[in-house]
NUBAPA-14862 format. One record per residue: z negated, y, x negated of N, C-alpha, C in turn; residue in three letters. Coordinates in steps of 0.2 Angstrom, whole numbers, plus 5000, padded with zeros to 4 digits. Last residue first. Example, Ala and Ser with C-alpha at 12.3 -4.5 7.8 and 13.67 -1.06 7.14 Angstrom:
<rs>
496549894936496449954932496150004936SER 496149724934496149784938496149844934ALA 
</rs>
This chain:
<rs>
495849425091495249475088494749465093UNK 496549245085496249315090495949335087UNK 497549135081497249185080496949235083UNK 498449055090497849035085497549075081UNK 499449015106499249065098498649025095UNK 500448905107499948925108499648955104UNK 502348945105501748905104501048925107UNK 504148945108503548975108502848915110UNK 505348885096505048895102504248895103UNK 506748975086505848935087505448945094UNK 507649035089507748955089507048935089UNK 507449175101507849125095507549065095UNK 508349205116507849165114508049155105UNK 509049335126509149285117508649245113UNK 508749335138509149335135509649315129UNK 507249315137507649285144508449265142UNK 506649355126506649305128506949265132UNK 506949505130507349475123507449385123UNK 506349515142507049515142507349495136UNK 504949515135505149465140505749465141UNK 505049615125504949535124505349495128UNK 505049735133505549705128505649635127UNK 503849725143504549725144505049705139UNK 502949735132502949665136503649665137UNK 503349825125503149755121503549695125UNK 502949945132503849915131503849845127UNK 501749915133502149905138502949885137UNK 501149955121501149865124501549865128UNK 501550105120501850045117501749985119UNK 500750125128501350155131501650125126UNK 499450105123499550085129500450105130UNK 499550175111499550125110499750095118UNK 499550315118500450305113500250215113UNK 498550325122498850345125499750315122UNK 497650325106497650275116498250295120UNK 498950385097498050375102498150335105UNK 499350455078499450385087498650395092UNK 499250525068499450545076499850505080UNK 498750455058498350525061498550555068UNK 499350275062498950335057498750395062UNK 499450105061499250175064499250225059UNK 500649995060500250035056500250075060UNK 501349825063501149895068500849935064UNK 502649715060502149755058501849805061UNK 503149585067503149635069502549675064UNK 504049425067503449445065503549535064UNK 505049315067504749335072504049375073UNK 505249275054505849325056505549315065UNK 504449195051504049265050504749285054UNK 504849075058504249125061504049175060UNK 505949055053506049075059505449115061UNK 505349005039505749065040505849095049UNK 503449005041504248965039504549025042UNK 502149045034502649035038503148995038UNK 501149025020501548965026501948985031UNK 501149125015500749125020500749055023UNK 502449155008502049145004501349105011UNK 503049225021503349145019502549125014UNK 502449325022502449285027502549215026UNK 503149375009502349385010502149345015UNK 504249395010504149335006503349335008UNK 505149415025504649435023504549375017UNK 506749325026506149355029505649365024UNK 508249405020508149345018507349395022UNK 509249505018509349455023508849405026UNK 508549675015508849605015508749555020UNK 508449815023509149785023509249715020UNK 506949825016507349835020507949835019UNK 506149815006506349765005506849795013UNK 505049945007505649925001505949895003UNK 504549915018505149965021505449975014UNK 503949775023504049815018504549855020UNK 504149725042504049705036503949755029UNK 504749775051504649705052504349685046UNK 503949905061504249885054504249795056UNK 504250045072503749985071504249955065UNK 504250165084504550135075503850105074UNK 505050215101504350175095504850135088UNK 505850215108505650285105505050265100UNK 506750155113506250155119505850215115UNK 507450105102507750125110507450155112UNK 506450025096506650115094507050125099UNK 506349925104505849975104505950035100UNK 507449875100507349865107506749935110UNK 507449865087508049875091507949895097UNK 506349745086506349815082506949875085UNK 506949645093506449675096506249735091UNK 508149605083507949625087507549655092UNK 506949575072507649635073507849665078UNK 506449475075506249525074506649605073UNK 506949365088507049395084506649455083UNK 505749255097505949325099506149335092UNK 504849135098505449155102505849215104UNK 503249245098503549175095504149165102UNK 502849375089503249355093503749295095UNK 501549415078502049365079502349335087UNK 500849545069501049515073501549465077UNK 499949645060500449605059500449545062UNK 499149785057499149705062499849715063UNK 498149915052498649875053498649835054UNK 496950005050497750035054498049965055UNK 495849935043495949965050496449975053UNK 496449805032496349875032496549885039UNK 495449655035496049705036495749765035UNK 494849485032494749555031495549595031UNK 495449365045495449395038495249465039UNK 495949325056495449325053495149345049UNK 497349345054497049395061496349405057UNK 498649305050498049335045497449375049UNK 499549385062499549325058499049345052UNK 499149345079498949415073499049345067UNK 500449305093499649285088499749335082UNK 500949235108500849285102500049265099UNK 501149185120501649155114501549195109UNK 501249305132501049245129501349245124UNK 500449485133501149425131501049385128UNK 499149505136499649525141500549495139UNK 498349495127497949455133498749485138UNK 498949515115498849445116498649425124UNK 499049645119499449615117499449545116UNK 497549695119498149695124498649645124UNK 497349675105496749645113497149645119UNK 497949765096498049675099497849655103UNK 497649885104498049855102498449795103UNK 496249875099496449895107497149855106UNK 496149875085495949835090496049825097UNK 496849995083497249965080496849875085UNK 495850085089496450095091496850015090UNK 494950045082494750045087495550045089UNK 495350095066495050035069495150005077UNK 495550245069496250195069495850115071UNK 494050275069494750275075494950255073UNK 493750255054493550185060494050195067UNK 494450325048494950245049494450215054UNK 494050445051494850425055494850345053UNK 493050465048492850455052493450435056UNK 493350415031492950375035492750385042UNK 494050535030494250495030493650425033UNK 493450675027493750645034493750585036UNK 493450695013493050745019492850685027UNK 494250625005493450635003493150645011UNK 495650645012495050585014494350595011UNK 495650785010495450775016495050705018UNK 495950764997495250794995495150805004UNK 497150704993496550674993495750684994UNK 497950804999497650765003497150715002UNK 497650864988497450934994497450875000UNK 498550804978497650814977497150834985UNK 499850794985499450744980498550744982UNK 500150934981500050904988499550844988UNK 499850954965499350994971499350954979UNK 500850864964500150854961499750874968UNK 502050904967501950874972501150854970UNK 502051044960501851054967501750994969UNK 501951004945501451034949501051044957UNK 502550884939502750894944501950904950UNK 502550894923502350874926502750924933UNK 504050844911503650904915503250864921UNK 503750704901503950754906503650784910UNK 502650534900503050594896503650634900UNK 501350494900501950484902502050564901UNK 500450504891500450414894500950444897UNK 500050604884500450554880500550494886UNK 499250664892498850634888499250584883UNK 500250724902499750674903499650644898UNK 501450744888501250764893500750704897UNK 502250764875501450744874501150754882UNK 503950714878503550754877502750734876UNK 504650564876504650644876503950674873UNK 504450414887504550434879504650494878UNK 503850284897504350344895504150394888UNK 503050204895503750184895504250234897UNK 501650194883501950224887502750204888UNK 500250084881500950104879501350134884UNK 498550124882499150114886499950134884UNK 497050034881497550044877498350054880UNK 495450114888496250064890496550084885UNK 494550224886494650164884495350104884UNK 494350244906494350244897494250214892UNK 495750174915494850174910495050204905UNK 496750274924496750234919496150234916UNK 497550284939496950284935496850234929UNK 499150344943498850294940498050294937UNK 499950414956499650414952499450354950UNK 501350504963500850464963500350464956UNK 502850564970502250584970501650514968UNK 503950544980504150554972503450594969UNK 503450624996503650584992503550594983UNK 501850714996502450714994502850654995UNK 500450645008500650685003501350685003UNK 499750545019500150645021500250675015UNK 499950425010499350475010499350525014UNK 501150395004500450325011500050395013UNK 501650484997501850475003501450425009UNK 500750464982500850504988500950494997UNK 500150294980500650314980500550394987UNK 499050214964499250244972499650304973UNK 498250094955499050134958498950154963UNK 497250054942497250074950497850114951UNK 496549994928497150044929497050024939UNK 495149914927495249964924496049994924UNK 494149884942494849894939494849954931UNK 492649864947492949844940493649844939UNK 492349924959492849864960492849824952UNK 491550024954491149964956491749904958UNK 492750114946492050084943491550014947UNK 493250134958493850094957493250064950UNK 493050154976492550174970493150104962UNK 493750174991493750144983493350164981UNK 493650135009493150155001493450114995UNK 495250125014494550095014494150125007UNK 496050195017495950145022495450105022UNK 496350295006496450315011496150255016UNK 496850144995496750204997496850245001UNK 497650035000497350045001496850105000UNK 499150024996499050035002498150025005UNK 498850064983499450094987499250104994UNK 498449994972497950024979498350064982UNK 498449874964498849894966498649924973UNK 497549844950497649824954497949874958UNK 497249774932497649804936497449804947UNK 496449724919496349704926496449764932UNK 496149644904496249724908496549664916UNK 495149534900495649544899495849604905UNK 493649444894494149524891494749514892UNK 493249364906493749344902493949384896UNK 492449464914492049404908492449374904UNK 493449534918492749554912492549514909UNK 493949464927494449494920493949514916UNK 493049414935493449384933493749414924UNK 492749544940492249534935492449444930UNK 494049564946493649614942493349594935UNK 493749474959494249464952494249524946UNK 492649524964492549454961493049444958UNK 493349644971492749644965492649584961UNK 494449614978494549644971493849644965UNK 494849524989494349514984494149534977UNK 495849594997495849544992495249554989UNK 496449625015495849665009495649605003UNK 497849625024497249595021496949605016UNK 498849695030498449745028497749685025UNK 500349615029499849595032499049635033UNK 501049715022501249675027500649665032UNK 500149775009500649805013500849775020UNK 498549715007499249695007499549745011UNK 497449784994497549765002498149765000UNK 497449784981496849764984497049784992UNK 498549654971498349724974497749704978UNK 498049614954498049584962497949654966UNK 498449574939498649614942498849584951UNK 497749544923497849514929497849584933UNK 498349544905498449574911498249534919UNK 498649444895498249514894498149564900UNK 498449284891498549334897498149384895UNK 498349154883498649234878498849284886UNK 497649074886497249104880497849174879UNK 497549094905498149064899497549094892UNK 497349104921497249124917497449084910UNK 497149034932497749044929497949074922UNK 495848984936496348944935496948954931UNK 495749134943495149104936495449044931UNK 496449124953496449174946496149154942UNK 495649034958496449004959496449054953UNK 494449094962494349054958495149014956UNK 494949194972494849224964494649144957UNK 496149164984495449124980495649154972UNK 497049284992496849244987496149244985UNK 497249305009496849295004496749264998UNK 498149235020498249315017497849335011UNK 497649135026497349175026497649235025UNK 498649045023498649065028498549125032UNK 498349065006498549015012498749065016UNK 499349104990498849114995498949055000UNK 499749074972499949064979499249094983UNK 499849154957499549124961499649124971UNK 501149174947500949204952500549164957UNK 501149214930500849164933500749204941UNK 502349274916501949274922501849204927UNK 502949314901503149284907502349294911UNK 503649454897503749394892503649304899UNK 504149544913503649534904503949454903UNK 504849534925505249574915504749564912UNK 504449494933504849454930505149484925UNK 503349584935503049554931503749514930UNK 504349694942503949714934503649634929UNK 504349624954504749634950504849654941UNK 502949604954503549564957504149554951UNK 502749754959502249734955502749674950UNK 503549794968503449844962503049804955UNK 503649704977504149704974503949764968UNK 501649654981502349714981502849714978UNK 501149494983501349574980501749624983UNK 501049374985500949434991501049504987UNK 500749304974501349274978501549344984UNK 499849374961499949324968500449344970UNK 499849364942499649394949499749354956UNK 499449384924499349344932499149374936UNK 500349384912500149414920500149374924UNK 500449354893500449314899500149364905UNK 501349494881500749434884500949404891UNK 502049614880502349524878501949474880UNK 501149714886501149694877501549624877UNK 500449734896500549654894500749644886UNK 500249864896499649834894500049774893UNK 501349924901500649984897500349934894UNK 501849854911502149854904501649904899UNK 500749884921501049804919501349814912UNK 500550024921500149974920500349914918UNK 501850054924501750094918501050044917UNK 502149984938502649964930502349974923UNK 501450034946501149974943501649954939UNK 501850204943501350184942501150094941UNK 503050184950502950224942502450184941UNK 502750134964503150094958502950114951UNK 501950274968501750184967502050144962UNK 502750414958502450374964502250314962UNK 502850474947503250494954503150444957UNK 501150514942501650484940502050494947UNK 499550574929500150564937500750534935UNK 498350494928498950514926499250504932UNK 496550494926497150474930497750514927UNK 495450514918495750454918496150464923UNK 495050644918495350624912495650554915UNK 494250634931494750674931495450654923UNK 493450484933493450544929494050584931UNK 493450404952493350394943493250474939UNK 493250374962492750364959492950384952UNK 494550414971494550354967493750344962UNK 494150544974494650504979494350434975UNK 494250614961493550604967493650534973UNK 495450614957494650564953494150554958UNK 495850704964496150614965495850584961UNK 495150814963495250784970495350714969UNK 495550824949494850814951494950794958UNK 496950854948496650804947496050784948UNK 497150984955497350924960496850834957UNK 496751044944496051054951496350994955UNK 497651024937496950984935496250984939UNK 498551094942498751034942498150994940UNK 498051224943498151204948498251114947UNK 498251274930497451244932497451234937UNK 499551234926498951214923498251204926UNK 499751364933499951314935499451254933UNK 499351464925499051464931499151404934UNK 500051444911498951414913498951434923UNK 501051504916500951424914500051424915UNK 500851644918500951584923501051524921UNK 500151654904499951664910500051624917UNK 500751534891500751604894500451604903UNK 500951414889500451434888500151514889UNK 501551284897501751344893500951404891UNK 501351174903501451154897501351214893UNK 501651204917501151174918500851174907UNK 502751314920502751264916501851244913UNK 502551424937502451414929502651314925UNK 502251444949502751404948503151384941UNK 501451514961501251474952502051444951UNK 502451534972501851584967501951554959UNK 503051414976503451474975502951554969UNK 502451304973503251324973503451394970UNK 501251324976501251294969502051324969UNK 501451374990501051404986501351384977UNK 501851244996502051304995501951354991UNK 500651144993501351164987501651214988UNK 499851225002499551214996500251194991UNK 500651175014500351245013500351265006UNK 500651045012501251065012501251165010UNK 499351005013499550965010500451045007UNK 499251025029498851075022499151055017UNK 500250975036500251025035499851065030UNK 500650795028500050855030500050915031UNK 502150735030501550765025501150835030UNK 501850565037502350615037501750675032UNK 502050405029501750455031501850515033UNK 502850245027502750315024502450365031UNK 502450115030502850145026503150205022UNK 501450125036501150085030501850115026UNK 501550185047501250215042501250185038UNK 502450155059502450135054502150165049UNK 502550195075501750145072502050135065UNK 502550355083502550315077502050295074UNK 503450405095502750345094503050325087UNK 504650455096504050475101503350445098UNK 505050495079505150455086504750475090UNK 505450645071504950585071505050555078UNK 
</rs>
């Protein structure tokens, strides 16, 4: 790991208990979860102790969640579980998992955002069709960490009868779910955000939900997806979910505070910067920030140099050419976002790592500026904390 690692958003490193707990599943219990001989039920009752952790995690039942190999698995097996050839409507700021999934149904409505990072639930209300069987809005952005209005679009899909997806990847762990008071009926969340496994996630599913499966075999999670379950990433899965039960609200107010100090530096010590979506509800670890006359690649370059991992963007979408669509969706223009830095805190950044990061900010900056200016020239911010 780098000296300073600000990219959580993209993945997490795994929790030593987390890792304890699948040893254990690996090498002890290491039964066919399916089988019904001793070391099979021993696994078996490891895998449905993990599920009451990620029910708890989530407000829901134990019965409603399904495991899957992670975030993606999960908003495909939602999108195509449910749309059935129907109309989806989602926003402009999603996640390629979502995106992507909705340009293979029948078709789809992506409702645009402003500035803010916030979709208007009355724009979803707008989009809605007689034949959409699907709205799908994540509930905090990956990029920007803005917090969507998941409740008021909930009850959007309620009073319309129509299932109502949404994308908690990068929310769970960052902010209280209760996915019963949000009104979702399917919710996605992926291991590795969590100090969990890669190739690890889940989906909550209502009861009641009608869900076609798109894998095919065996009777396994209840018929909704099929193959051997994957006991030990479960167990890591659950063993983290059941730290945020514990912990977890007294780590995100510190990352808040951290992630506040942060910007407060960074604005009041290098001109020509601004929080993009600054005003917006965020999830506490993250800020997403703009370096105006400064490539983003470059200064991502300049600060893993110096021992700091920071993101310009979705660590899916890494190695395209083209800048953040979620920045562009915002109104940036392309110079702008390809001036845009993502910072995600987690468990093992302090004070100390944040102050030792603005500095190489400043220095980076100022010598990227001196030396390779890019073509947008710098402005008077407009966003503060």
């Amino acid at each position: 790991m780098p000296a300073a690692y600000f990219d959580h958003n993209a993945t997490t490193p795994l929790a030593p208990a987390a890792w304890e707990a699948m040893r254990a599943a690996y090498f002890e219990q290491f039964g066919n979860a399916s089988s019904i001989h001793r070391q099979g039920q021993a696994a078996k009752a490891l895998l449905e102790a993990a599920r009451e952790s990620v029910a708890e995690l989530l407000g829901a039942r134990p019965a409603e969640i399904v495991f899957t190999s992670g975030g993606t698995e999960a908003d495909n097996l939602a999108i195509f579980g449910v749309a059935h050839g129907g109309h989806v409507v989602t926003t402009t700021i999603e996640h390629p998992a979502v995106l992507a999934a909705c340009a293979h149904t029948n078709s789809f409505t992506a409702v645009p955002v402003d500035l803010s990072g916030v979709v208007d639930p009355d724009a979803i209300r707008r989009a809605i069709r007689p034949d959409t069987r699907l709205i799908s809005v994540m509930h905090a952005n990956n990029e920007l960490g803005t917090i969507q209005p998941i409740k008021e679009i909930g009850r959007i899909a309620q009073e319309s009868g129509i299932a109502f997806h949404s994308d908690g990847v990068q929310a769970a762990g960052k902010v209280d779910v209760d996915v019963k008071a949000l009104g979702a009926d399917l919710y996605s969340i992926s291991g590795h955000k969590l100090y969990s496994p890669k190739g690890m996630g889940a989906l909550y599913v209502r009861k009641g939900i009608k869900l076609q499966p798109i894998f095919y075999g065996g009777r396994h999670e209840r018929g909704m997806r099929a193959g051997t379950e994957n006991v030990a990433g479960a167990v890591g899965l659950g063993r983290a979910a059941q730290w945020i039960v514990e912990h977890g609200a007294a780590e995100r107010h510190r990352q808040g505070e951290l992630r506040d100090q942060l910007e407060r530096a960074i604005l009041r010590r290098i001109p020509d910067t601004q929080v993009n979506a600054g005003n917006s509800p965020r999830t506490p670890n993250t800020s997403n920030m703009r370096f105006d006359g400064i490539d983003s690649d470059a200064l991502l370059i300049a600060l893993d140099l110096r021992g700091f991992a920071v993101s310009s963007g979705s660590a899916c979408s890494s190695g395209s050419t083209e800048p953040s669509h979620v920045l562009l969706a915002i109104g940036l223009s392309k110079l702008e976002a390809r001036s845009s830095i993502r910072f995600s805190l987690g468990r093992g950044n302090d004070a100390q790592q944040v102050e030792a990061l603005v500095g190489a900010l400043e220095e980076s900056v100022a010598h990227l500026r001196r030396i390779a200016p890019s073509k947008i020239a710098p402005k008077p911010a407009l966003a503060h904390v």
